[in-house]
C-alpha positions in Angstrom: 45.3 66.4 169.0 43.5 66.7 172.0 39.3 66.7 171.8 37.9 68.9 175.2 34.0 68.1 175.6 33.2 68.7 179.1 31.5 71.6 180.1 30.7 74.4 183.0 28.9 77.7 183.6 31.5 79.4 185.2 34.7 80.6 184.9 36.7 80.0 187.9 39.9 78.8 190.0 38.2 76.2 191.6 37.2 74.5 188.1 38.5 71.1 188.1 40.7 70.9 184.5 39.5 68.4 182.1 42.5 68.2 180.4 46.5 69.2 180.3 48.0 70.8 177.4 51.8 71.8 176.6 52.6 75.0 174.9 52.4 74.8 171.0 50.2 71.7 171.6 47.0 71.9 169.6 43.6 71.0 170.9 39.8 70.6 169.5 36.7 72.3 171.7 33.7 70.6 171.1 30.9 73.2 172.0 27.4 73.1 172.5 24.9 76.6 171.7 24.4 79.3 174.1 21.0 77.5 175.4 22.7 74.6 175.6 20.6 72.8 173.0 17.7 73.6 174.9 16.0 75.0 171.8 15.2 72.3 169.4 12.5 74.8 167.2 10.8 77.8 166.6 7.8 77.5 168.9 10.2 77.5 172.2 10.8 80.5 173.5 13.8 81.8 175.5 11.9 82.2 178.7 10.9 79.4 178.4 13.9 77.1 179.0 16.0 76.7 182.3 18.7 79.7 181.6 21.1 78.3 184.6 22.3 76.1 181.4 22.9 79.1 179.3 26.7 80.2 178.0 28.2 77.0 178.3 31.9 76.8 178.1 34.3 73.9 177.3 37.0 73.0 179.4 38.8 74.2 181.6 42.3 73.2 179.9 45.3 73.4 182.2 47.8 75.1 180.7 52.0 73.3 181.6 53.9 76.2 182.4 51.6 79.1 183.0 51.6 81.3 186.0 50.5 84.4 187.1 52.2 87.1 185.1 51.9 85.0 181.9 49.8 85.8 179.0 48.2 82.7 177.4 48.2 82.8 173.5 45.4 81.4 171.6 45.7 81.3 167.5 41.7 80.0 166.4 42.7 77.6 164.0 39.6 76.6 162.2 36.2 76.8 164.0 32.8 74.4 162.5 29.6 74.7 162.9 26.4 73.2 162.7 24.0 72.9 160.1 21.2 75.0 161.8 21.3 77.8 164.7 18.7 79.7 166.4 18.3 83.4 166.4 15.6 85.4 169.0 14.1 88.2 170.4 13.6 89.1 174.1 11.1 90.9 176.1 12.1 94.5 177.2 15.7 94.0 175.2 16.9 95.7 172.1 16.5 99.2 170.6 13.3 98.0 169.2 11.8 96.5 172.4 8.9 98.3 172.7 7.4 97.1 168.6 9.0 93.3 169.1 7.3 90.3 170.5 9.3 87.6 171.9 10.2 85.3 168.7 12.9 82.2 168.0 14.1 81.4 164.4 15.7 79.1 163.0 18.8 79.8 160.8 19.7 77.2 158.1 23.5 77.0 157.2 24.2 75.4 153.9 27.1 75.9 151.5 28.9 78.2 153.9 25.7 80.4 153.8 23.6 81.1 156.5 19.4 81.8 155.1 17.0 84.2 156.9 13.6 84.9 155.0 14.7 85.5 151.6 18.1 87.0 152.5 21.0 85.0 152.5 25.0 86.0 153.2 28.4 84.2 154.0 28.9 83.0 157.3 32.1 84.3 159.6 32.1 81.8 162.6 33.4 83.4 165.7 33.7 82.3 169.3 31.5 84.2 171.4 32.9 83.4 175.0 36.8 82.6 175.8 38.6 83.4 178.6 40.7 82.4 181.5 40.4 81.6 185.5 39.8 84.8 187.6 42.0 85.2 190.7 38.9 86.6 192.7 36.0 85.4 192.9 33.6 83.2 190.0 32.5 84.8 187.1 29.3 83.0 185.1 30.4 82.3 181.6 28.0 84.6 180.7 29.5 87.9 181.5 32.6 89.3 181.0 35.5 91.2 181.8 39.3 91.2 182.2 39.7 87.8 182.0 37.9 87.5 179.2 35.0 85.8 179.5 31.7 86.5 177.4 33.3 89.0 175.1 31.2 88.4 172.1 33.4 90.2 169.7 32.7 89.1 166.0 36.9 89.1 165.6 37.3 86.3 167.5 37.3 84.3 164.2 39.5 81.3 162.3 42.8 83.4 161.7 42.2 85.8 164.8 45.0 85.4 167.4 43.8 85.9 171.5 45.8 86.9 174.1 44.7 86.6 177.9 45.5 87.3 181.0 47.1 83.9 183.3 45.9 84.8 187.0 46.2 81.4 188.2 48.7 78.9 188.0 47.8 76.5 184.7 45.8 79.8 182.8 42.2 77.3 183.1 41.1 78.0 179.2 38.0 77.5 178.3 35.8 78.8 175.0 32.1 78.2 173.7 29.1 80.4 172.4 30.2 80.5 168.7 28.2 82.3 165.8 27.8 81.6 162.2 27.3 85.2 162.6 26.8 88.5 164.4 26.5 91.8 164.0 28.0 94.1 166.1 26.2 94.8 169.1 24.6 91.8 169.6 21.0 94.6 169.3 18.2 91.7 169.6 20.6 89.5 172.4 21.4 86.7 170.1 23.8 86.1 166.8 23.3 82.8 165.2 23.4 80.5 168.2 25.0 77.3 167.3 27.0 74.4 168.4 30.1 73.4 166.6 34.2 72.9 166.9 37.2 75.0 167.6 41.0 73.9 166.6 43.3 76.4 168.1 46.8 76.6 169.5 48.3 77.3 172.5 51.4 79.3 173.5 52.5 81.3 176.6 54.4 84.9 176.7 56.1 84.7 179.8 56.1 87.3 182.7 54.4 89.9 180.5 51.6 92.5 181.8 48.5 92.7 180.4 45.2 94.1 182.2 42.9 93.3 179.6 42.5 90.5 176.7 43.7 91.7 173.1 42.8 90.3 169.8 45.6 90.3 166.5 44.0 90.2 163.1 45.5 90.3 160.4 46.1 94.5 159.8 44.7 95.1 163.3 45.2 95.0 167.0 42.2 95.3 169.6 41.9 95.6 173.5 38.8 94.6 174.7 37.6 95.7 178.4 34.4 96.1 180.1 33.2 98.5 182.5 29.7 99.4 183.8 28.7 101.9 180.9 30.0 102.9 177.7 32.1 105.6 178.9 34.2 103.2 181.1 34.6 100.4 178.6 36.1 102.9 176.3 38.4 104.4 179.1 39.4 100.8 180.3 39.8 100.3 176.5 41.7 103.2 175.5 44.3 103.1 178.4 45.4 99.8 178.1 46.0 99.9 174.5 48.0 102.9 175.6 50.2 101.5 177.7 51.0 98.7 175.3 51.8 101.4 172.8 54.1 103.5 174.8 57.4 101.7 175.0 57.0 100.3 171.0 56.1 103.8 169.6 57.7 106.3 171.7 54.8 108.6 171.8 53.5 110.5 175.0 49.3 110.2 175.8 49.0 113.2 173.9 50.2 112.0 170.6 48.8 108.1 171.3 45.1 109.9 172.1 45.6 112.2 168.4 46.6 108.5 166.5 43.7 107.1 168.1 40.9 110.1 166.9 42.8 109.7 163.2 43.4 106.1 162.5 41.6 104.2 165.5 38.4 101.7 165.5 35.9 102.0 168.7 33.1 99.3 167.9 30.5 97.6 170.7 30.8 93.8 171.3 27.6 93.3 173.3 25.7 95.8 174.9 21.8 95.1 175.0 20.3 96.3 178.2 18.6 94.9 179.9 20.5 91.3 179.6 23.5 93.1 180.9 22.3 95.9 182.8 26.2 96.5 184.4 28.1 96.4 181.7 28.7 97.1 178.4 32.1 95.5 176.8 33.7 96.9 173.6 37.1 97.0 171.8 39.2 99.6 170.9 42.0 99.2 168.1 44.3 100.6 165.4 46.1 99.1 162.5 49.1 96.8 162.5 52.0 99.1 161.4 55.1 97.1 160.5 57.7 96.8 163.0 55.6 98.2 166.1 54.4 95.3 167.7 53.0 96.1 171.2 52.8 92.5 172.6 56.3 91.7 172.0 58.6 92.7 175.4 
């Protein structure tokens, strides 16, 4: 197995790969916090530290075999975490910005449990940003969009399977930002920030469309997309899940749009103005149904 621990701020075409990895070949990501470990206790403040080292991301990997066209397969394996993360608030960000002060904590993990005050609850680690190389131009590993990116979806857990887009030849994975925990939204701009490891596996779908990332759960299937307001993401959203849908359940728009309003799940990844005053990315889904599988050709 394959250990990645070198690290950049951007997603991009131009990133040198810091490994090679086969289909079906499984590999470790050793990740650092969101504030790159800038944060060591609860007298720093996130203005404070140098935010050009913020959202780092491990790799990239080079994918054998991957071109454009492709989708890369990720199944998240197992992810680890750290014994203590950090959790804060923001000036001028939440729905609570105008009572909050700006305020870091620190969030013990022990047992599987993380502890805040006199609360504690069981910790779901996820991986906050995962993507692929954009064709176009760089995209900072803190944003997101079709390529993935800074997604932030709470999903995105041990068990959870992600597929991406390949829009360069050798796909250029890379993942970091994990959570012992968030809530959807992401309403203060933090979940608990901490470092840890990753064990996924790779495979590739060949010459297969797909315009934005999708997550498999177990009894679920989500697109995520991003677009400059809520509105857009859930357009974006909505369509592509569509279009998977269409030649697997043999329904027109009108009866995919009526399936969605019944039996459908519309939930905010990240979406905290003013951290990401452009964009607010979500994902759309519906339950697995047996036999209807929409990423299969």
């Amino acid at each position: 197995m394959q250990r990645i621990e070198k690290y950049t701020y951007t997603f991009s075409k131009d990133n040198e790969p810091v490994a090679t990895a086969k289909p079906g070949e499984i590999l470790l990501f050793k990740t650092l916090d969101c504030f790159c470990e800038q944060i060591e206790n609860e007298s720093q403040l996130v203005a404070e530290i140098d935010l050009s080292h913020a959202n780092p991301a491990t790799g990239p990997v080079f994918v054998e075999g991957a071109e454009p066209g492709d989708v890369l397969v990720v199944d998240i394996c197992n992810i680890d975490v750290a014994d203590k993360g950090i959790s804060c608030t923001f000036s001028d960000t939440g729905p609570l910005y105008e009572s909050i002060e700006p305020r870091t904590r620190e969030i013990p993990i022990e047992d599987g449990y993380a502890k805040f005050n006199d609360i504690t609850w069981p910790i779901n680690p996820m991986i906050g940003v995962i993507g692929t190389a954009p064709a176009e131009d760089d995209i900072a590993c803190g944003y997101t969009g079709s390529h993935g990116g800074n997604m932030d979806s709470n999903k995105i857990a041990a068990g959870t399977r992600v597929y991406l887009p390949v829009r360069v030849p050798g796909a250029l994975l890379q993942m970091g930002d994990l959570h012992a925990t968030m809530g959807d939204g992401e309403l203060s701009g933090t979940g608990v920030e901490i470092s840890g490891e990753v064990t996924v596996k790779i495979s590739l779908i060949k010459d297969f469309e797909l315009n934005w990332p999708v997550t498999e759960l177990k009894d679920r299937w989500y697109v995520n997309a991003t677009g400059a307001n809520y509105e857009e993401s859930l357009i974006l959203a909505s369509k592509e899940l569509a279009r998977l849908m269409t030649p697997v359940y043999g329904w027109d728009a009108s009866d995919i749009l009526i399936y969605f309003s019944v039996q459908g799940f519309v939930e905010v990844n990240q979406g905290v103005k003013p951290i990401h005053d452009d964009m607010v990315n979500l994902r759309v889904g519906i339950p697995k149904t047996y036999g209807k599988t929409p990423l299969i050709k």
